[in-house]
C-alpha positions, -999 to +999 in steps of 0.1 A: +623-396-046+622-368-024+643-364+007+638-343+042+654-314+023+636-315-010+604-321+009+613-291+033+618-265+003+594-277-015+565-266+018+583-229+018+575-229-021+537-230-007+543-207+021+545-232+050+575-232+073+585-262+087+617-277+110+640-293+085+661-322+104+691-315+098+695-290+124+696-321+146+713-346+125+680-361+109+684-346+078+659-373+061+632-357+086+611-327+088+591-314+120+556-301+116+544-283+143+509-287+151+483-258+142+448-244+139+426-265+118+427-239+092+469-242+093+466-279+093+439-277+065+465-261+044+495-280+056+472-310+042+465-291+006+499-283+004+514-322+011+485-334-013+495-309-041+534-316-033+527-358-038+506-353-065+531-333-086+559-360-078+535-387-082+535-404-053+498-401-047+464-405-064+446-383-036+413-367-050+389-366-022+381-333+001+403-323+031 
């Protein structure tokens, strides 16, 4: 399993900067800021890359 933090370093790994939680006491939480479609595109490759490697998802269709 995968917590806020994990899941946090895990999207600067892929070169996406996100709000980890903890700054305000959620630290099972990220914040994702909503982008351009292109941003958001790769925000989505990135989570689907990120769930595949830990198993969690079986995603295989386009973004």
């Amino acid at each position: 399993m995968i917590g806020g933090k994990g899941f946090y370093q895990q999207l600067l790994a892929h070169g996406i900067i996100v709000r980890y939680g903890d700054t305000w006491g959620m630290s099972g939480h990220i914040r994702i800021s909503i982008g351009t479609l292109e941003e958001n595109t790769i925000l989505i490759e990135a989570i689907s890359s990120i769930l595949l490697k830990l198993r969690l998802v079986n995603f295989k269709g386009e973004i």
